[in-house]
C-alpha positions in Angstrom: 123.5 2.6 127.9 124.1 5.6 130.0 122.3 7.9 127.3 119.5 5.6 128.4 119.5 5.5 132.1 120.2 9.1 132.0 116.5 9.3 129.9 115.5 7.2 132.8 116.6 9.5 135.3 115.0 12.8 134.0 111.8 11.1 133.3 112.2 10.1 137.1 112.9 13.8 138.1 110.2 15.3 136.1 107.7 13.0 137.5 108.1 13.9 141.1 108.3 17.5 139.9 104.8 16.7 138.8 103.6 15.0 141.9 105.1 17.6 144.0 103.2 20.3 142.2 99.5 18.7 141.1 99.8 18.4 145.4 101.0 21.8 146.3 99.7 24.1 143.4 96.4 22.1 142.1 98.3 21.8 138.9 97.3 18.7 136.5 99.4 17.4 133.8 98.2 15.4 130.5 100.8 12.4 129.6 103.8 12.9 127.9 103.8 16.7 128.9 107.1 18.7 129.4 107.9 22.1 131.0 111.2 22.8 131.4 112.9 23.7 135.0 112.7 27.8 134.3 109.1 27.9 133.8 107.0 29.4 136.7 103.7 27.6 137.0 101.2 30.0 139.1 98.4 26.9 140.4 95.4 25.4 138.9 96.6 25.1 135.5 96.5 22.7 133.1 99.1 21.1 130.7 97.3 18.7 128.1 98.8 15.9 126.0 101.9 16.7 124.4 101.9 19.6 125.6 105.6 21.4 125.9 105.9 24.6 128.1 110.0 26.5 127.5 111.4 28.8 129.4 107.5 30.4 130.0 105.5 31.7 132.9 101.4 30.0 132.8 99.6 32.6 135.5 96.9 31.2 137.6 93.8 29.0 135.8 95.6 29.1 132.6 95.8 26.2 130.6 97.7 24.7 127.4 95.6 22.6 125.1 97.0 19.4 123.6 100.2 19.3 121.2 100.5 22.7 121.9 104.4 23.8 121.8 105.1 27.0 123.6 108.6 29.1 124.0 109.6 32.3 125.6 106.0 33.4 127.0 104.7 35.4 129.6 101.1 34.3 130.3 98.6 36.3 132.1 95.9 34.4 134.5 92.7 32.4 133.6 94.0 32.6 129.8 92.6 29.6 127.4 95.2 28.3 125.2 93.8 25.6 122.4 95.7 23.0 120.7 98.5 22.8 118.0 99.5 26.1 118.9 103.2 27.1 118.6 105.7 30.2 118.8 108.1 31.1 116.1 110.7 32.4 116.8 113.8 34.4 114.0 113.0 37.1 111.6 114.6 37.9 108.3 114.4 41.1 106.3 112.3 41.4 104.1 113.1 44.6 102.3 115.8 47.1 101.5 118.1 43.9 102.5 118.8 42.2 98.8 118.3 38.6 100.1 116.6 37.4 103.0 119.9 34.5 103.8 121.4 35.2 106.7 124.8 35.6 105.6 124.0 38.9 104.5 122.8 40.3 107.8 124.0 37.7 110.9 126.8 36.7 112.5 125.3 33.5 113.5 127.0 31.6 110.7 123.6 29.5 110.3 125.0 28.0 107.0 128.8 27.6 108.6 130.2 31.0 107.3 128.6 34.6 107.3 129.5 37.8 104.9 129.4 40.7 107.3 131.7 41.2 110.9 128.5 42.7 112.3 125.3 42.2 113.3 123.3 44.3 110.4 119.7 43.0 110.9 117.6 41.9 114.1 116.6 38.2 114.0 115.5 37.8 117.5 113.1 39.9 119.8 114.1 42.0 122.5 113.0 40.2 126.0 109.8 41.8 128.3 112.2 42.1 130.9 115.6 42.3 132.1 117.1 39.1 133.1 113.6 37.0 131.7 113.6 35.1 128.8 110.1 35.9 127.6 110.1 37.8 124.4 106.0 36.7 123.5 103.3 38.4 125.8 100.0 36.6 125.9 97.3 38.5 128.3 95.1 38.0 131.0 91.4 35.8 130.2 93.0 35.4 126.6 91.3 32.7 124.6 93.9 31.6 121.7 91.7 29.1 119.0 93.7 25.8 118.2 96.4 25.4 115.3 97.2 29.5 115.8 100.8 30.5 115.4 102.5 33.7 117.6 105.4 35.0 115.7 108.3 36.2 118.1 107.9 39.7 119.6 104.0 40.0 119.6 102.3 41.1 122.6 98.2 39.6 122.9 96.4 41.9 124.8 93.6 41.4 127.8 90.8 40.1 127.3 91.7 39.4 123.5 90.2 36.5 121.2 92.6 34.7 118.7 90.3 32.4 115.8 91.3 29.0 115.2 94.4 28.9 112.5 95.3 32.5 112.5 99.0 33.6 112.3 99.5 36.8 114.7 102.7 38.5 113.4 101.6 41.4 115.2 100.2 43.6 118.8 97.0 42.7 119.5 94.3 45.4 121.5 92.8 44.1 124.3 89.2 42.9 124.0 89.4 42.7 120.8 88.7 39.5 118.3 90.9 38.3 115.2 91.6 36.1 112.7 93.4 35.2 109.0 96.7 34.9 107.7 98.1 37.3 109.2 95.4 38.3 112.0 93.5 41.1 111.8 90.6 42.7 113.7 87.3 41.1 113.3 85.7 43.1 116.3 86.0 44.7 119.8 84.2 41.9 122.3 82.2 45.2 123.8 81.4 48.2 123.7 84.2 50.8 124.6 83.0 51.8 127.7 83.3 48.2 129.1 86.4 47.9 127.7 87.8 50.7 129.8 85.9 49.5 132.7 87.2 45.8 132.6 90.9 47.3 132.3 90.8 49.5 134.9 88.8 46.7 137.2 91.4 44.0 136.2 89.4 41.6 137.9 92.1 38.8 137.8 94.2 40.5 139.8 91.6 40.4 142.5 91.8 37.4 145.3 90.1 34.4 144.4 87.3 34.8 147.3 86.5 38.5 145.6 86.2 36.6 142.3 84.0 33.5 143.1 81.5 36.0 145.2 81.2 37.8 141.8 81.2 35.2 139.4 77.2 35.1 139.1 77.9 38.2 137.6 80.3 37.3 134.9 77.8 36.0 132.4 76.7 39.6 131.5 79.1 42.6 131.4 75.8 45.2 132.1 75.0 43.2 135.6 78.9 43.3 136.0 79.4 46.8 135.4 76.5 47.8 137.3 77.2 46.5 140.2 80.9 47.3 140.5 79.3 51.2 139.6 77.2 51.0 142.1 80.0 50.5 145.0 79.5 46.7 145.9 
């Protein structure tokens, strides 16, 4: 009984957390999504059905597609995330290292005992920052396919495009597109010189006035580039 109107309670809690923010930030959640009390939300995102957010930061426009489960992420602005996708999180060797069971290389004590005193392997990424959880980095105007899976220490760059069921076990550039088991490069969304300009310009750090005077210009990277190059 008090398991339940404890259940009660946080429901309670997190649905005037809700209220509070779809009124301050312009933030809209889907039913029966979750975010837990250390994420930062930025404003005008979006958390879909069954959505769960952990421990995470969402920058501004982002969004989280349905039954999408993420942990430990630092997420850049106006950054597309699709559905089913999730974080994994522990490595385990898988060479030099005889067996991949953790009793050979934790102290964890995963199974209820553990050979070694030490710590002899690293299961778990370093975080970002000091003092902040996130230990996945997922860029700014990043558009991540549904049912794609972000292994634990990866870093998505700007710009970057991740294809629908792709497992990213490793860096990806910025501006570029991938896909497989594991990911790899399919092709650079430009040209290299627009790449270069669309870093340096790192229009999503501009104000949101700047951007929506310029957003007629966003459906073609010459007109874009031009413009800017031109001193407008």
């Amino acid at each position: 009984m008090i398991d339940h109107l404890k259940n009660i309670a946080s429901k309670f809690v997190l649905f005037l957390i809700k209220s509070r923010l779809s009124s301050k930030k312009n933030i809209r959640f889907g039913p029966n999504s979750y975010f837990s009390k250390d994420t930062i939300l930025e404003g005008h995102n979006y958390l879909s059905t069954n959505s769960c957010l952990m421990s995470s930061e969402l920058g501004f426009a982002s969004y989280i597609g349905e039954s999408s489960n993420l942990k430990k992420c630092k997420i850049g602005k106006y950054t597309s995330i699709g559905p089913d996708v999730k974080c994994v999180f522990g490595n385990h060797p898988t060479h030099t290292f005889v067996s991949t069971h953790p009793a050979f290389f934790s102290t964890r004590q995963q199974s209820g005992f553990t050979f070694v005193e030490e710590q002899l392997f690293d299961e778990f990424a370093i975080p970002l920052e000091k003092g902040k959880p996130y230990t996945i980095e997922i860029g700014n105007d990043v558009w991540i396919g549904a049912r794609v899976t972000i292994l634990d220490g990866v870093k998505i760059g700007d710009g970057a495009i991740i294809a629908s069921g792709s497992l990213v076990n490793r860096d990806i550039e910025p501006y570029t597109i991938v896909g497989g088991i594991p990911a790899k490069e399919i092709k650079k969304r430009f040209k290299q010189e627009h790449i270069e300009f669309l870093k340096a310009l790192a229009w999503w750090e501009k104000d949101y006035e700047w951007i929506k005077s310029k957003s007629h210009l966003f459906h073609d990277i010459e007109e874009l580039s031009n413009y800017i190059d031109h001193g407008s």
